[in-house]
Structure formats: C-alpha cells, structure tokens
N, C-alpha and C positions, 0 to 999 in steps of 0.2 A: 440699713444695708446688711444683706449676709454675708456668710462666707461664701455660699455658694455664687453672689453676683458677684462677689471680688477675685473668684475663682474664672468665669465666663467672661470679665473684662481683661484679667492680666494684669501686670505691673500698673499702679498709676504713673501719671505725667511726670509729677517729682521725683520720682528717684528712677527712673527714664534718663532721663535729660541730667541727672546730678550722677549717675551712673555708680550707681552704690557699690554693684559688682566689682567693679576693678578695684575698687577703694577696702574693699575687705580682703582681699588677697595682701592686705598689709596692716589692716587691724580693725576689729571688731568692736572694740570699746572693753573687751575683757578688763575686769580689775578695777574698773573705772565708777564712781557712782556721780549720780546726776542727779541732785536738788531740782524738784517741779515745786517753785515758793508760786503758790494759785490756790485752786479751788478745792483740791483733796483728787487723790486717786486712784480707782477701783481698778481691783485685778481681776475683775468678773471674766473679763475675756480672757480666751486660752491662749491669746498671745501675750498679755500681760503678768501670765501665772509664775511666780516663781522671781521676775522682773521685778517687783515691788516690797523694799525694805521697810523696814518701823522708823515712820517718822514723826512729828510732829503739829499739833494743834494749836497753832496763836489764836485761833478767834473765836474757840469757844463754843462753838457751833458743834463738835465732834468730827471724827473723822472722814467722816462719809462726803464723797463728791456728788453735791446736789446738784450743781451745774453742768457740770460733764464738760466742761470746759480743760482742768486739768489733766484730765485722762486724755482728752484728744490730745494734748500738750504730750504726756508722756510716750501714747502711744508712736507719735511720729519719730521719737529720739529712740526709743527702746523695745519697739515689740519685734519678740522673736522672731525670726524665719522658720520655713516648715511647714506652717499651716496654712497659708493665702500667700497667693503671689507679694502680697502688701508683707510689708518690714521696715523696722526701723534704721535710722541711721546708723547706729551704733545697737545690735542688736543684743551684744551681749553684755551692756552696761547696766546697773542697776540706779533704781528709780528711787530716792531721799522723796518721800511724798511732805509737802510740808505747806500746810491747808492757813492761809489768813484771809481767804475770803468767803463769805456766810450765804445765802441763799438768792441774795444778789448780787450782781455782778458788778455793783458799787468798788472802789478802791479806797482804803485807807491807808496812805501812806505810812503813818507808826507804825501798823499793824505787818506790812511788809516791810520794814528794816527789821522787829520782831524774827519774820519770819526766813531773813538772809542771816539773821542771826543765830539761829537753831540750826539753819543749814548747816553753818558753820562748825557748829557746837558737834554738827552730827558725821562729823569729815566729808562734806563732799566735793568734790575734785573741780565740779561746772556747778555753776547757780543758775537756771533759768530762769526769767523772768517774763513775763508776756501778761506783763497788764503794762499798765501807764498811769503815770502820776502826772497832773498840771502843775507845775510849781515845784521849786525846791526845798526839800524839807529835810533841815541839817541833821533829823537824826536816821533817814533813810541816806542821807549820802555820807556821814560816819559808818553807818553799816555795811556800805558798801567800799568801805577805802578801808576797812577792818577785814572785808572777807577778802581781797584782793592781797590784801598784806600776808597773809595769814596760807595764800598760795592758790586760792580757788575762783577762777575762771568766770568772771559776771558776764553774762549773756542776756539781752533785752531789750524788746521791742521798741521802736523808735517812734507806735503808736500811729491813731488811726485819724484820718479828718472825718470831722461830723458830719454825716451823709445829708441832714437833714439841714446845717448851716451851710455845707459847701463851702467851709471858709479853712486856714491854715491854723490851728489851733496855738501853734506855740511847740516850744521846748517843751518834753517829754523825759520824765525819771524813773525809775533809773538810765535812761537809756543814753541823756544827756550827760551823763556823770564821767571823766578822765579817766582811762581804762578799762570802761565798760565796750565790750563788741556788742553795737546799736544796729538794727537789723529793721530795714525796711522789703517793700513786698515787690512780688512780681506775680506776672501771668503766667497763662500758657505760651505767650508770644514771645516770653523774658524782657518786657518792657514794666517798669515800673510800674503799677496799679494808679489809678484816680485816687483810691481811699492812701494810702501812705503815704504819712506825714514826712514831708522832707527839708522841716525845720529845724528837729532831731538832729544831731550830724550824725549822719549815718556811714555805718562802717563798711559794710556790702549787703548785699538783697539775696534773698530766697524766695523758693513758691512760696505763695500765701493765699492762693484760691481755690477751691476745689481740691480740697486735699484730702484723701483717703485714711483716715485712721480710725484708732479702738475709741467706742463707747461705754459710757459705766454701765451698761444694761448689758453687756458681754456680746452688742453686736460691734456692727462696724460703722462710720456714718462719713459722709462730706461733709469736714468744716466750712462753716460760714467762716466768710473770706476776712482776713485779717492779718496787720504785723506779728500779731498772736501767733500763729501758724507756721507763719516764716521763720520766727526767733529757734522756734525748736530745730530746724537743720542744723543750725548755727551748732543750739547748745551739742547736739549729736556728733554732727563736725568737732568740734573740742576736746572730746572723750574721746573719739578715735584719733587726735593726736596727742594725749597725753597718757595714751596708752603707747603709742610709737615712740615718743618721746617722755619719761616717764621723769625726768629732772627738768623739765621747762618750765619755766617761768609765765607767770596769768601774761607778763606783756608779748613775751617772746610769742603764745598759745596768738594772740590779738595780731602781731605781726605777722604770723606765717598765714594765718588766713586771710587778713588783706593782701599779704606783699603776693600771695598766687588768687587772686580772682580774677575774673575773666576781662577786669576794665570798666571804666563809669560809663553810666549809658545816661547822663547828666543827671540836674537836679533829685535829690534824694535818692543816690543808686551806690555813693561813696566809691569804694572801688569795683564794685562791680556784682555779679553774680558769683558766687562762693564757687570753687571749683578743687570736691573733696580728695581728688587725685594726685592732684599737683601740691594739696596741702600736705598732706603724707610722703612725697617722695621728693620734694626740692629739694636739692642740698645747699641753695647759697639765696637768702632771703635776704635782701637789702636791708639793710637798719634802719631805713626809715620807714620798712613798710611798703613801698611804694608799688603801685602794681606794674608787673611786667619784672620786678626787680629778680624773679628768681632762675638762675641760670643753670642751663643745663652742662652736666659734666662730660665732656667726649676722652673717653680713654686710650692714649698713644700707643697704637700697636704698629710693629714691623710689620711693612705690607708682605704680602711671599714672593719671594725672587722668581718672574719667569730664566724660563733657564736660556730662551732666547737672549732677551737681556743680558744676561752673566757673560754670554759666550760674545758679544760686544762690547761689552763694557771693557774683558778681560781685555779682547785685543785692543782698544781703542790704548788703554793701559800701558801694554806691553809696547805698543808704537810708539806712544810717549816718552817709554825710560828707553827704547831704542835711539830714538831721536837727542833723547839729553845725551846720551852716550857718545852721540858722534860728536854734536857740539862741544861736550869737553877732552873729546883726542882731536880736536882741530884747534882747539885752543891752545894744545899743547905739542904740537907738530907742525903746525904753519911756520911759525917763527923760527925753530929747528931746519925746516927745509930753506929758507932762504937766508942762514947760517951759510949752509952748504952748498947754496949755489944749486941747491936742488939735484945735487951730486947722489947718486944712489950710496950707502952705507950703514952702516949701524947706528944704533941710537941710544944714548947711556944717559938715565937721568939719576941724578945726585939728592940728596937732597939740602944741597946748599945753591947749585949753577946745575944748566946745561952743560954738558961737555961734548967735543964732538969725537 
C-alpha cells in the first residue's frame, strides 16, 4: 500500500473508533520511549524517520527486520503524523527497537526475556510484546517481574488460536504473567475476533484486523489479523499516559486503563475495549481497576441569581421578620392589657417585672 492509497481512503478504522484526536489534545507520548522486544525495526518509511533509537540484537541475526512484523508493531504505537492521514498512537514517542527473533517467526522464550532485559538496560518506559510463548519459562517471567520492578510498563499479547487446529491453545507468556497488561483482539464490529485466545486473562481488547501501518520496505501495508496488532494500541496507550502522568506506577499505568475501558463484552474481552480518552483524563480510578470505576468530577458553582427571584425571596423574607415581630409584641402586650382591664395607658417595662 502507498501513501497515496492511505491518502484516498482517510483515517483507518482504529484510530476512528479509538478517537486518537481528542486523546492528543492531552498527550502525545513526548518524552516517552517504547521497547518493540520482536523482529527488528526499520525506519525506511518517512513516518518512522527520526521515531527509531539504538537498540539492541539478542539473536544474533543483526539488526535488520526481515519479517516486517516489528515495524508493523512499531509503526502503530509511533509513526508520526503529517504525512498520511495514518498515525500512531503516541506519535511523538520513541521506538527502543530490540530484535530476538531471526528469519522466522519461531518464538524462543530465553531469547525474549534476553530481549525485556536489554529493553531494560536501555530505559524504556513501555515494553511491547506481541509474540506468544506456550508455557512458562522462569527466566522469561524473572525478566519480566525485573522490568516491572524497575518501573517499565510490560505490554503483551494474549496470543492467537491455531487456525488450522481451531482449538484453545492454553495460557500464553508473557501475557499471562501478574502485571503484565494482556491484550486480546477485536473487529471492525468491536466484537472479540474467532482467532483471540481467551485463555490468556485478558486485560482489555483492541483492533487487531486490518490494521494500517509502516512496512520495512518504507511503504505502508494491512496487518494480517492478530493479538500482535492489538497489543500495540495498548503499548501506545501507556506512553501517552506516562507522559500525562510521569510518576505512575507500571500498576497504577495497568489500572487506569482497565478501570476506564469501555466494559467486557464476555469471554476473552477482560474489561473491555481500551478507551484512550478517558484513560488520560479520569480523575478517580478505582483501586481495583474495575471498569466503570472512573468518576467524573462536577464543579459547585453559584447558580446566577434571577433578579426576579431576589425580588421574592426578599419579600417573602421581609414578611417573615414582619410576622415574628408582631408575634413577639403580642407576647409581650397581651398579658399587659389584661393587667389593666384593657384600660387604655401607658406601658413601662423594667427589666425586672411589668409595671403598670
């Protein structure tokens, strides 16, 4: 795909519907860098120029994204605005490229705790992840309770069922792991996909189909459909709250994007579809996370006095203390007058007795 067809269709579906716009009027992901731990990623394309720091090689292979899978990955979290109606989530964050897998799109779990581990080494803020590991392998989940500790945002796929089995594969790592934000997929319809695995416990869903991003060949391409795809909102989403928020905490970053999602839409959807708006400007997240927990603040202001109003009120007021008035010179004259017989005279009060 070019620029010029990404130009004649507009905005894609994702960030449509995730409404990137309003969410940048509060932060952009400035400041902020973002770990792609995948396949290596090119900044061939002019939206990825400038977007892409020095990072690192676990596997040996050199730096080059032969798959083009991690460049799709980055492009969705970080490619500029300016050039194609297409942009990233966080447009102005930078990309920790940090390559452990090789010409295949094989997974080696040591090979990506490795590669959470350089992220690390290399400051960055969000760790993305968008592969899937079967099985838990203790030095991929030290690796990941080392970058969490350490203050940086693990982000990752919750992983994909086997098209060809059609069966539920199992837990999925890192995505399974306590702390990690687990990201399964959605449509155009924002219904959960067939392929996303919702054995994972999943934290909340994003697109994951047909999604528009950069190629390492410096065009532009639709990802084939996958949690792969999804996670990237996610990590994008994190950067522009830890830009907003620049002392939060990896759990606190986890709670405010589940506690505002949009709600489970069941099995595999956790709390819902991510909703990057409300993540950036709730002010009161539940502490448990829980969706719907974020309340909105209404400010007490003095309504304005009609003058109609005023000018009833006053009298209504003024009758009032008219009225107590009389009630206590009757309190104090009744009993006076039938002293005296009700005899017309003067009236002398003391303040010890009546006198007449």
């Amino acid at each position: 795909m070019t620029a010029q067809q990404i130009n004649e269709n507009g905005p894609p579906w994702a960030q449509q519907i995730l409404n990137f716009g309003a969410a940048h009027e509060h932060a952009t992901g400035r400041g902020v860098k973002v770990a792609v731990v995948d396949s290596g990623v090119s900044a061939a394309n002019p939206q990825l120029a400038g977007q892409v720091l020095k990072g690192a090689d676990v596997s040996g292979t050199g730096p080059d994204d032969c798959i083009g899978h991690g460049t799709w990955v980055a492009g969705i979290i970080a490619a500029k605005q300016g050039v194609t109606p297409f942009y990233g989530v966080a447009p102005d964050a930078k990309i920790i490229p940090i390559k452990f897998a090789g010409k295949s799109s094989g997974v080696d779990s040591g090979l990506a705790a490795k590669g959470i581990d350089a992220a690390v080494r290399l400051g960055a803020d969000v760790i993305n992840v968008s592969t899937q590991s079967l099985g838990d392998d203790p030095r991929l989940r030290a690796s990941v309770e080392n970058a969490i500790a350490k203050g940086a945002v693990v982000v990752a796929a919750a992983g994909n069922i086997d098209p060809k089995k059609g069966t539920v594969p199992g837990l999925m790592y890192p995505g399974a792991y306590q702390g990690v934000i687990s990201v399964g997929a959605v449509g155009h319809d924002g219904q959960v996909t067939t392929f996303s695995n919702p054995a994972t416990p999943v934290s909340v869903i994003a697109p994951g189909k047909d999604i528009v991003t950069t190629a390492p060949d410096g065009t532009y391409a639709v990802a084939e459909q996958g949690t792969s795809f999804a996670t990237p909102f996610v990590a994008g989403l994190a950067a522009l709250i830890k830009q907003a928020y620049p002392n939060i905490t990896p759990a606190e970053v986890k709670q405010r994007i589940e506690g505002t999602a949009d709600g489970s839409k069941g099995a595999g959807s956790g709390h819902g579809m991510i909703n990057p708006v409300e993540a950036l400007t709730a002010v009161n997240v539940g502490a448990a996370g829980r969706p719907g927990a974020a309340q909105p603040v209404r400010i007490a202001m003095a309504d304005r006095t009609d003058p109609t109003t005023r000018k009833v009120a006053l009298g209504i007021t003024g009758g009032a203390l008219g009225a107590a008035a009389l009630v206590v010179a009757a309190g104090m004259l009744i009993p006076l007058g039938r002293r005296r017989g009700w005899r017309p005279g003067y009236v002398r009060v003391s303040a010890d007795r009546p006198d007449d």
